[in-house]
C-alpha positions in Angstrom: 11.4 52.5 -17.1 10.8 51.8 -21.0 7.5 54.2 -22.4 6.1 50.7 -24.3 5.1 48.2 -21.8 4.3 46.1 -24.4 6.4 43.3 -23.9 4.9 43.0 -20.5 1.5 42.6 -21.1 2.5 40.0 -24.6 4.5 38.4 -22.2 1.8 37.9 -19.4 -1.0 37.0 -22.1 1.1 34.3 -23.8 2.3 32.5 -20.8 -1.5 33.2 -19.3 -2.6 31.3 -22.3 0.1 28.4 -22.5 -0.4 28.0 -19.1 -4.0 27.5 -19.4 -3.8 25.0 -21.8 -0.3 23.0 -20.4 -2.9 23.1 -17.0 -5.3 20.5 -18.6 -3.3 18.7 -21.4 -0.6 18.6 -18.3 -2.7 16.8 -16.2 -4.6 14.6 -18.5 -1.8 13.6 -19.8 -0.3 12.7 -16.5 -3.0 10.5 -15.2 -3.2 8.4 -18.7 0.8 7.4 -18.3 0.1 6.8 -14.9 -1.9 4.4 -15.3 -0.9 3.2 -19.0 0.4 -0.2 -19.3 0.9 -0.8 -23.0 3.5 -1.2 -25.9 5.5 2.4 -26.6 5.2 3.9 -23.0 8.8 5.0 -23.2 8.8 6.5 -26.6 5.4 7.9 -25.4 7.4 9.4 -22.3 10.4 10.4 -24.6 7.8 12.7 -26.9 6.3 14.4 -24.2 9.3 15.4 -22.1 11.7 16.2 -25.5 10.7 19.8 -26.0 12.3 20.0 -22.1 15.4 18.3 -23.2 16.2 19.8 -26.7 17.1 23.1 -27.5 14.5 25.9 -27.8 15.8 26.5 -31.3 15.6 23.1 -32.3 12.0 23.2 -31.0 11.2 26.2 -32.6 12.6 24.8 -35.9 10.3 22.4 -36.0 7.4 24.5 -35.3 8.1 26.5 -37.9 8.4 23.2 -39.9 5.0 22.3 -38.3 3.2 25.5 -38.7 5.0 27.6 -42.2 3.0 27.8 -45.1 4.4 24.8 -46.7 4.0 22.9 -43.2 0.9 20.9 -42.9 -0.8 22.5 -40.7 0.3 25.7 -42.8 -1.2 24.5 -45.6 -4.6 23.7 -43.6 -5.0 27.2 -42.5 -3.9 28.3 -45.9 -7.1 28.9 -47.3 -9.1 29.8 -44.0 -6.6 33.4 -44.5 -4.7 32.4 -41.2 -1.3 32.3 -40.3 0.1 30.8 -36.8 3.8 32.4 -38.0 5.0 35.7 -36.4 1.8 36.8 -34.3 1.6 36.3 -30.5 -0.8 33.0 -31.4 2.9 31.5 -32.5 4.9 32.8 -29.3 1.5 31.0 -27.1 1.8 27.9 -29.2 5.9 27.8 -28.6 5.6 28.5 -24.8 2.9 25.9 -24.9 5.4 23.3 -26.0 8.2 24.2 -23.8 6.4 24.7 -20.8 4.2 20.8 -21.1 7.1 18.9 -20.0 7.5 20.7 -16.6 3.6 20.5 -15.8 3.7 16.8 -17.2 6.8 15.5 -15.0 5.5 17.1 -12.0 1.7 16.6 -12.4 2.8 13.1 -13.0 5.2 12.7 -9.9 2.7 14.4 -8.1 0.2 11.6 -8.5 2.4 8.9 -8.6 3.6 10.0 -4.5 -0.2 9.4 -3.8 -0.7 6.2 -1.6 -2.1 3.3 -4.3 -3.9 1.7 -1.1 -6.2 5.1 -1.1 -7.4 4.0 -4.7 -7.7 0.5 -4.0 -9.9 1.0 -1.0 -11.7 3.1 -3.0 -12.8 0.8 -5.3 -13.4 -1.8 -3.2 -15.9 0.8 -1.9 -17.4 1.2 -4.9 -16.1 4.2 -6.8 -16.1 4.5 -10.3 -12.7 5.5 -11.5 -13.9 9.1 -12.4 -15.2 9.4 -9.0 -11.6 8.5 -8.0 -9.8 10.9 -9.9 -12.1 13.8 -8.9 -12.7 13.1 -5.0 -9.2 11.6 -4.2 -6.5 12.2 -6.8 -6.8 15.4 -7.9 -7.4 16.8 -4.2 -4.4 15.1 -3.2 -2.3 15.8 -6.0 -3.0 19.3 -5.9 0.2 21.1 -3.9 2.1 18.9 -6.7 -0.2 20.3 -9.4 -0.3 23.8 -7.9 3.8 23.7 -7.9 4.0 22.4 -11.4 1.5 25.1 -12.7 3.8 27.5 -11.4 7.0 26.2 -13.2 4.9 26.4 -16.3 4.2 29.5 -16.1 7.5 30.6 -15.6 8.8 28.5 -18.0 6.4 29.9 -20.6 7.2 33.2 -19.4 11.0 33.0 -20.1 11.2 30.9 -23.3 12.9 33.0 -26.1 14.2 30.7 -28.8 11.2 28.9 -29.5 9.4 32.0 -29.7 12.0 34.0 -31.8 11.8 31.2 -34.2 7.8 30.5 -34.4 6.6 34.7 -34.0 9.6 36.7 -34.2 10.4 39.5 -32.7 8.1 42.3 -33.6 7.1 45.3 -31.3 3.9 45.1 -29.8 2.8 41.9 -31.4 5.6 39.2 -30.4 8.2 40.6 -28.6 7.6 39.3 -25.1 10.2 40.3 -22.1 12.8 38.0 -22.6 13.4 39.4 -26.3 13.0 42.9 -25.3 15.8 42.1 -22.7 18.0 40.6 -25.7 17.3 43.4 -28.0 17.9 45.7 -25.4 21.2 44.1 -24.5 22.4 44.3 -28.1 21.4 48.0 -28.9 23.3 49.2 -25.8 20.1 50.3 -23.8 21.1 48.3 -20.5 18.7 50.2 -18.3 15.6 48.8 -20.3 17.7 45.0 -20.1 18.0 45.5 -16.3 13.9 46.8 -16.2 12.8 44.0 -17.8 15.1 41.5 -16.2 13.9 42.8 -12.7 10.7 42.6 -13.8 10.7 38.9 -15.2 12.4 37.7 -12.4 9.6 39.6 -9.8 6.7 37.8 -11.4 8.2 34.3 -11.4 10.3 34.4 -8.1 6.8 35.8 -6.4 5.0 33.0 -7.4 7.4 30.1 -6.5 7.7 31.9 -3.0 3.7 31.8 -2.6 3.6 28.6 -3.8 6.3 27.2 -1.3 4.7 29.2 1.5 1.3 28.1 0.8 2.6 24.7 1.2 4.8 25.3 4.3 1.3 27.0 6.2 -0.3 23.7 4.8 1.9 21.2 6.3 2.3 23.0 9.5 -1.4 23.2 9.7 -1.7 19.5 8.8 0.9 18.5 11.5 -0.8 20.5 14.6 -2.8 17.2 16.0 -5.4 17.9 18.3 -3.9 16.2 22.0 -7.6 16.0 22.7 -8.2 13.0 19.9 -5.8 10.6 21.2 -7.1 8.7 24.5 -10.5 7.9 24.2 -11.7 4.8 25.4 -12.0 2.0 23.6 -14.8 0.0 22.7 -15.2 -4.2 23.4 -17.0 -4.6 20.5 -18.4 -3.3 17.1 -22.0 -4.1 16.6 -22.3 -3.2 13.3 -25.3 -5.3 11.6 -25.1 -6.8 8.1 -27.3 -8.9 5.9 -27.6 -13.0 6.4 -25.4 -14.7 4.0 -25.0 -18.3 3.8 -23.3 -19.7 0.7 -19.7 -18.2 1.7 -16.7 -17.6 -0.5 -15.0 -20.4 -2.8 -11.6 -19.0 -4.6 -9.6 -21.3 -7.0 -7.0 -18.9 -9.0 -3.5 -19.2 -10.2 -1.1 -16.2 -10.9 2.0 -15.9 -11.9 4.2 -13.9 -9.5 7.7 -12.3 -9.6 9.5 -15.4 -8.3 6.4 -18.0 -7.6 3.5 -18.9 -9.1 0.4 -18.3 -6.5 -2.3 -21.2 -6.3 -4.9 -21.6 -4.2 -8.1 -23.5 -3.8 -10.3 -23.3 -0.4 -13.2 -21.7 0.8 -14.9 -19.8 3.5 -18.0 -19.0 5.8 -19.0 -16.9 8.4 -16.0 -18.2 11.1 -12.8 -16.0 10.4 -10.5 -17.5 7.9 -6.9 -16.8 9.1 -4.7 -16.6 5.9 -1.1 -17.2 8.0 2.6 -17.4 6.0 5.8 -15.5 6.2 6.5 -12.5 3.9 6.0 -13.2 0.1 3.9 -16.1 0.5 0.9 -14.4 -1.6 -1.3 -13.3 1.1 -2.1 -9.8 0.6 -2.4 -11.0 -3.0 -5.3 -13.7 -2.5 -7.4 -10.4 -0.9 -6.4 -8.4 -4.0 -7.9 -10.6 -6.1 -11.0 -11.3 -4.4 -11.7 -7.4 -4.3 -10.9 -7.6 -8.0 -7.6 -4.8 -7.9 -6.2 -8.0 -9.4 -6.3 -9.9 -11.9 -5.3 -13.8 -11.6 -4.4 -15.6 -14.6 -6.9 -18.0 -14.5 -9.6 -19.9 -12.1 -12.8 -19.1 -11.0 -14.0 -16.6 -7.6 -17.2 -17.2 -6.3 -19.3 -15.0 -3.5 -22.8 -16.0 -2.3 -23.9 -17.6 -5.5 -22.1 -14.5 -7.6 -19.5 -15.2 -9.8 -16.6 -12.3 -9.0 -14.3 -14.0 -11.4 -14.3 -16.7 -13.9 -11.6 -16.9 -16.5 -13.3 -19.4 -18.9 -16.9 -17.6 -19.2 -14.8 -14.0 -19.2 -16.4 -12.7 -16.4 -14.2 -9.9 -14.5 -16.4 -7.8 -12.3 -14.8 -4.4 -11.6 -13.8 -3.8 -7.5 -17.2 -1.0 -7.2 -19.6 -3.8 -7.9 -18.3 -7.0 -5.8 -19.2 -5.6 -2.7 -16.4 -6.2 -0.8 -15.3 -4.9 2.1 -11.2 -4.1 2.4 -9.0 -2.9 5.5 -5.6 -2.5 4.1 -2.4 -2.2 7.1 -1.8 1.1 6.5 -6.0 1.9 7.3 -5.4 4.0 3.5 -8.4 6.9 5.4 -8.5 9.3 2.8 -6.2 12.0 4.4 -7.9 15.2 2.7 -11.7 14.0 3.4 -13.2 14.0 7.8 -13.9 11.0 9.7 -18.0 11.1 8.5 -16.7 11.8 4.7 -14.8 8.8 5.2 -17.7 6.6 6.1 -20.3 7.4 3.6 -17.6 7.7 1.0 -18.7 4.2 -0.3 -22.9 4.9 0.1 -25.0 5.2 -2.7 -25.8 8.7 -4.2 -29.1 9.9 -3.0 -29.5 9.5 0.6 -30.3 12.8 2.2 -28.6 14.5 4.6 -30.5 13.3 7.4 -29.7 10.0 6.6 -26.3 10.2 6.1 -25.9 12.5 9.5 -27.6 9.4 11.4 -25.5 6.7 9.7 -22.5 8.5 10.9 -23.1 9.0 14.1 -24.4 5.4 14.8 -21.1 4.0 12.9 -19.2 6.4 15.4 -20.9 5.4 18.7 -20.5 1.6 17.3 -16.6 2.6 17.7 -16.5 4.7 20.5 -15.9 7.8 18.6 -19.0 10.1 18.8 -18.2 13.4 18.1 -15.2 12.7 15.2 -16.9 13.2 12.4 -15.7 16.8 11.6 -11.7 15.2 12.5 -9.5 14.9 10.0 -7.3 11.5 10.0 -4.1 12.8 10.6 -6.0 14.4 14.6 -6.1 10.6 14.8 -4.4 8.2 16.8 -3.6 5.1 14.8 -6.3 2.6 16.9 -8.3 5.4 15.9 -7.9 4.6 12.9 -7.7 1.8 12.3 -11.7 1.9 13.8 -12.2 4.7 11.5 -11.4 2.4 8.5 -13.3 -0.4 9.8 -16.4 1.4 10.3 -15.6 2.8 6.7 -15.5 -1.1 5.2 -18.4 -2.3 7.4 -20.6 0.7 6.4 -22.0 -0.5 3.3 -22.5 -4.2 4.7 -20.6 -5.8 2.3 -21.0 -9.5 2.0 -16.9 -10.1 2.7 -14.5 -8.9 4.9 -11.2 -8.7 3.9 -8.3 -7.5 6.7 -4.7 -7.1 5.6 -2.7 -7.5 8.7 -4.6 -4.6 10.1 -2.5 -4.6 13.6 1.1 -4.3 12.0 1.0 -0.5 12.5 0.0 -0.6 16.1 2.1 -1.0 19.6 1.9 -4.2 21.6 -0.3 -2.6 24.4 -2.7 -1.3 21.8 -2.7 -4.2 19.6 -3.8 -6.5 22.3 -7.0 -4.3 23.0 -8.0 -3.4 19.5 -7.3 -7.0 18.9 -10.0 -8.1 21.2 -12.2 -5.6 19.8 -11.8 -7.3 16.1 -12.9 -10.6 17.8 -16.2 -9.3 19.0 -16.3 -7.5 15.7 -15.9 -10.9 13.4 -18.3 -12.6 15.8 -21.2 -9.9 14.9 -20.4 -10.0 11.1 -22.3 -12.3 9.3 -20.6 -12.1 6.2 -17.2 -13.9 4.6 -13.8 -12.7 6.8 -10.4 -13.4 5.7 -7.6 -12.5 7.7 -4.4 -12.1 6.6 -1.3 -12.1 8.8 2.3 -13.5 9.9 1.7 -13.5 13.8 0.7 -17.2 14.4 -0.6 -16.1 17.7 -2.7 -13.4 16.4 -3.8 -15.9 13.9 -4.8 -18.4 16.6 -6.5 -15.8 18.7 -8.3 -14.8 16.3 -9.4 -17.2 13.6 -11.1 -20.8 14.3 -10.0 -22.2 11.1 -6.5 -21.4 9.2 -5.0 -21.6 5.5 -1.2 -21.9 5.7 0.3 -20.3 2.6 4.3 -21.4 1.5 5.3 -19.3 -1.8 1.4 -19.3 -3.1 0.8 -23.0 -2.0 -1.7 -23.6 0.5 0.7 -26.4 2.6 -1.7 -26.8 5.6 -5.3 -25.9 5.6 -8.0 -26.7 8.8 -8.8 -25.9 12.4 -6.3 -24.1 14.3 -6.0 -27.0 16.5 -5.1 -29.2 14.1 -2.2 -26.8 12.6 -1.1 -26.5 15.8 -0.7 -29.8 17.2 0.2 -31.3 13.8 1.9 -29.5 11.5 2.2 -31.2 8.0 5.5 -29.6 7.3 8.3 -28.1 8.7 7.4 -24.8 7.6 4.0 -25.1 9.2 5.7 -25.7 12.3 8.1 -22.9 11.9 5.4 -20.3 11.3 3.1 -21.7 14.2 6.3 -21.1 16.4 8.5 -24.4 16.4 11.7 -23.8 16.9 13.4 -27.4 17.7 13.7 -30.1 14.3 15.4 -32.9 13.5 16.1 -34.8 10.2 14.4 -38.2 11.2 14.2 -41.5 10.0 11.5 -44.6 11.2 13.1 -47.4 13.2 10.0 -49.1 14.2 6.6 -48.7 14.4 6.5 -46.6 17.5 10.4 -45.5 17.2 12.2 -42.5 15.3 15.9 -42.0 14.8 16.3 -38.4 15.1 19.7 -37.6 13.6 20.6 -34.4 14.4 20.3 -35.1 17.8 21.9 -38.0 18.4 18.9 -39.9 19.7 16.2 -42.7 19.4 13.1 -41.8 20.4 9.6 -43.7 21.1 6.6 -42.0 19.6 2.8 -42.4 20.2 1.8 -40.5 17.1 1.3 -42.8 13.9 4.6 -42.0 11.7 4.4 -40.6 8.6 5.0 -42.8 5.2 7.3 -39.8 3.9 8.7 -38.9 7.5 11.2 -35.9 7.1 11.5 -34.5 10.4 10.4 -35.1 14.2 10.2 -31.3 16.1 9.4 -30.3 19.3 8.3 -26.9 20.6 10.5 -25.2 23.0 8.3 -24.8 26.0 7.3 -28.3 25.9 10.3 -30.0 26.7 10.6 -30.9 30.3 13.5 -30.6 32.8 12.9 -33.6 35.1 15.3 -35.7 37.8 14.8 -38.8 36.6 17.1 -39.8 33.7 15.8 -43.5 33.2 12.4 -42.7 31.8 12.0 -42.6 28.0 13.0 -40.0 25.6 15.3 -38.5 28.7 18.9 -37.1 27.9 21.7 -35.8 29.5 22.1 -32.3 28.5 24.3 -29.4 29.1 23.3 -25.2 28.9 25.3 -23.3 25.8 24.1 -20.5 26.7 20.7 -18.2 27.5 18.5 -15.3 26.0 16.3 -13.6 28.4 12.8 -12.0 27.2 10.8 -9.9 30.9 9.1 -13.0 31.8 10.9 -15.9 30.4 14.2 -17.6 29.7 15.5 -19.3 26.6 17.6 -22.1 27.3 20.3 -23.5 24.5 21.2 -27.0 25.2 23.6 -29.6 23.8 22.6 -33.2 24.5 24.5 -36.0 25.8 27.8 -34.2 25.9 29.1 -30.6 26.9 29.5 -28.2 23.8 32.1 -26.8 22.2 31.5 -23.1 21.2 28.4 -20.8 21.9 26.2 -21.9 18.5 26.8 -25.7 19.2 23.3 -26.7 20.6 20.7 -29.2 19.6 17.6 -27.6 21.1 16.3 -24.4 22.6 13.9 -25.1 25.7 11.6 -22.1 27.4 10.8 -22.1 31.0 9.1 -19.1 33.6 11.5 -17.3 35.3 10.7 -18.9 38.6 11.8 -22.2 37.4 15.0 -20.4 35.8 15.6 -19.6 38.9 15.7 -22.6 40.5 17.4 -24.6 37.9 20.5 -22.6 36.9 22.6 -23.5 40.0 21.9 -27.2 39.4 25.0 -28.9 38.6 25.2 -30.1 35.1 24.1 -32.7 33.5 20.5 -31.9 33.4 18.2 -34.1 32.4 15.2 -33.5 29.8 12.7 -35.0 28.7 10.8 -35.2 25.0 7.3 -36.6 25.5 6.1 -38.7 22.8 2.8 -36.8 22.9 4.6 -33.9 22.6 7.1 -35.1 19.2 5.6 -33.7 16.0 6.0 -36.3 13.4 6.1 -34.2 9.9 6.4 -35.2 6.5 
């Protein structure tokens, strides 16, 4: 053991230091990239992360550049009597440098792995984005931050060239451990090398290992769900009051999207508005730019006599002031607050506790979850919560409802019930409702009146009747569940000459001036023994797909078929008449009832 312990304590008060200040500038730093969107990011990027990419010469080079009396900020200090070069200020400055990129990369991948629907919901909830970044992205970024102050400090604790180059190497002023190893090394005395080697690699090794188990006690403490939390009842209905609205929701936007351009036009009242289309179709994107976390590029949003949006007056309200409420499919419950912090997490500042206590408790017993509050999401089941989040969006009565496919994370048994629990729960909210989803029964279930969206086109909007019964397009049909089309041409004014079938057919429905195509739904085609009434063919079974209580039948018409994917139309039956059917010699017969033909444009 050396007598001067110098280096140690030089050593432990620079990296201290540039720790310190890499802690904040690391951070802030972090979170402005994150979210910057303008001209220069990557030579912004490139700047920050060069001192962890160059040479710790070549960084202390130009620190000495930066900081030696002809430097300018030399020549600034010049007449104040102060000099940055060769005292331990110099070796904090250079570990400062080399040690920001590590705490800037990791602070910043620390907050970019956080779940962008968690700051979405929480300004639809009415969070101001400082409220954001101190009540949900710092606490959640915090193992990543805790792991990148670490690496900093061990980085600043090693660095030698910077430091040789910027403060020298003088004896209980500069020399930190890492030059007191070198020095030591080249003088011969490899005892001291091997002292201060062990001792380097003791302060930085210890806390990486406390860091990593921290976070290893942390996640197995996180993963221990409590069995008790995951079968309670559920309820029929929320009862959650809200104000009387009555003017309802009118959107007309455009926005350019990757592939498409989104434009819609319709409006809304207090009956659910079902927003149904495949993937892509702009859906979730309509909801993001009612609840202002979008922008459109132009067109006008309007809620209960408030303009939300208007691109020709310039009116953009931010997400906290629209009072919107938004349940997004992943339920985005704020994983490090409880169930009742969740709740109030949108309520105005200055209730009292008393107040706050009751709110909870009622929201809880509206979802049949009294005794939660102190739960932390992840003791949840995921109907739990998805009631949690509900409650969450409902608890500040917003005047609209917005739900992003809110059953896609949920098993069939369970969708079904908390699927008639959302019905009672739309039919006590007197606010707007949109409901966005791809499950044409769920939409029909659910929503009285649909909007039918084909790559940001609204292709089909009304009742869910109408959509149903007469779809204005073939994708309509295919999203509302037709499976059976044919290219079709009019004959007459109560005949169709449906091509790909092979067949004329007589229709009761008034055709179409731009008739495309004449469908039929698979479990409305009819096996009969009568081959002489109308719209009956001969056909022949290609083959069958079997769900637990029915059969899909693939049939050719008018002729046997040649190979397993030569069919014309795929009919459903029940099992029990499967099973009367199937040893019927073939031909069969079926028939396509003109009320049945959908006639579509």
């Amino acid at each position: 053991m050396p007598f001067d312990l110098s280096p140690l304590w030089i050593s432990l008060k620079t990296s201290l230091l540039a720790t310190f200040i890499t802690f904040f500038l690391g951070i802030a730093a972090a979170y402005w990239m994150l979210g910057y969107r303008g001209k220069g990011k990557a030579l912004i990027e490139g700047i920050f992360v060069a001192p962890l990419i160059l040479p710790p010469t070549v960084v202390g080079f130009l620190l000495l550049l930066l900081f030696g009396k002809n430097g300018p900020v030399g020549k600034l200090m010049e007449p104040l009597g102060f000099s940055i070069v060769f005292t331990w200020y110099g070796a904090a400055i250079a570990a400062t440098i080399v040690a920001f990129p590590l705490m800037y990369k990791t602070a910043l991948g620390a907050f970019e792995q956080i779940d962008s629907n968690l700051l979405r919901v929480a300004r639809t909830l009415g969070a101001k984005e400082s409220t954001i970044f101190w009540r949900i992205s710092l606490p959640l970024a915090v193992p990543g931050i805790l792991a990148a102050t670490t690496l900093a400090f061990a980085r600043a604790l090693g660095e030698f060239g910077a430091t040789l180059m910027l403060a020298g190497n003088i004896p209980g002023q500069t020399q930190t451990i890492p030059m007191a190893i070198y020095f030591a090394v080249e003088g011969g005395a490899i005892n001291e090398a091997w002292f201060w080697a062990l001792a380097i690699m003791g302060i930085s090794l210890s806390g990486i290992i406390a860091v990593n188990y921290w976070q290893e006690t942390r996640g197995k403490r996180r993963g221990q769900i409590n069995s008790k939390s995951l079968s309670p009842s559920l309820p029929h209905s929320l009862t959650l009051s809200s104000p009387s609205f009555s003017s309802g929701l009118f959107v007309d936007i455009e926005k350019q999207l990757s592939g498409f351009s989104l434009k819609v036009c319709f409006s809304g009242d207090k009956q659910p508005l079902g927003l149904l289309g495949g993937s892509g179709a702009g859906k979730s994107m309509i909801l993001r730019c009612i609840a202002g976390i979008e922008t459109p590029s132009s067109g006008r949003i309007v809620l209960n006599g408030r303009v939300l949006f208007d691109s020709q007056r310039g009116i953009n309200l931010p997400p906290r002031d629209r009072r919107i409420g938004f349940l997004v499919q992943n339920y985005a419950l704020f994983p490090h607050m409880t169930v009742g912090q969740n709740i109030v997490f949108g309520l105005p500042k200055g209730l009292s506790a008393t107040a706050i206590r009751q709110l909870v408790e009622t929201q809880l017993i509206a979802v049949q979850l009294e005794g939660y509050s102190q739960r932390y999401p992840h003791q949840l089941s995921g109907g739990q919560q998805q009631r949690v989040a509900l409650a969450r969006a409902l608890a500040s009565q917003p005047e609209a409802l917005l739900l992003d496919e809110p059953f896609s994370a949920l098993d069939t048994h369970l969708r079904s019930q908390l699927e008639q629990q959302m019905v009672g729960t739309l039919a006590n909210y007197e606010g707007v409702s949109l409901f966005v989803t791809h499950n044409m029964e769920e939409a029909y279930r659910i929503c009285p009146h649909l909007l039918v969206l084909e790559k940001g086109k609204a292709v089909h909007y009304g009742t869910k009747h109408d959509i149903f019964e007469h779809p204005a397009t073939v994708g309509v049909a295919q999203l509302t569940g037709c499976k059976n089309f044919s290219s079709a041409v009019p004959i007459t004014s109560g005949q169709v000459q449906a091509n790909d079938w092979g067949c004329t057919l007589n229709v009761i429905e008034p055709i179409p001036d731009a008739l495309s195509n004449v469908g039929i739904r698979a479990h409305q085609i009819m096996f009969t023994d009568e081959p002489n009434q109308e719209n009956t063919f001969p056909c022949w079974l290609v083959r069958t797909s079997e769900t637990p209580h029915r059969m899909t039948l693939f049939l050719k018409l008018h002729h046997p078929s040649t190979n397993n994917n030569d069919y014309h139309v795929q009919a459903e039956v029940f099992k029990e008449k499967w099973a009367t059917l199937k040893d019927q010699p073939m031909p069969w017969y079926v028939r396509l009832d003109p009320l049945r033909l959908i006639l579509m444009q």
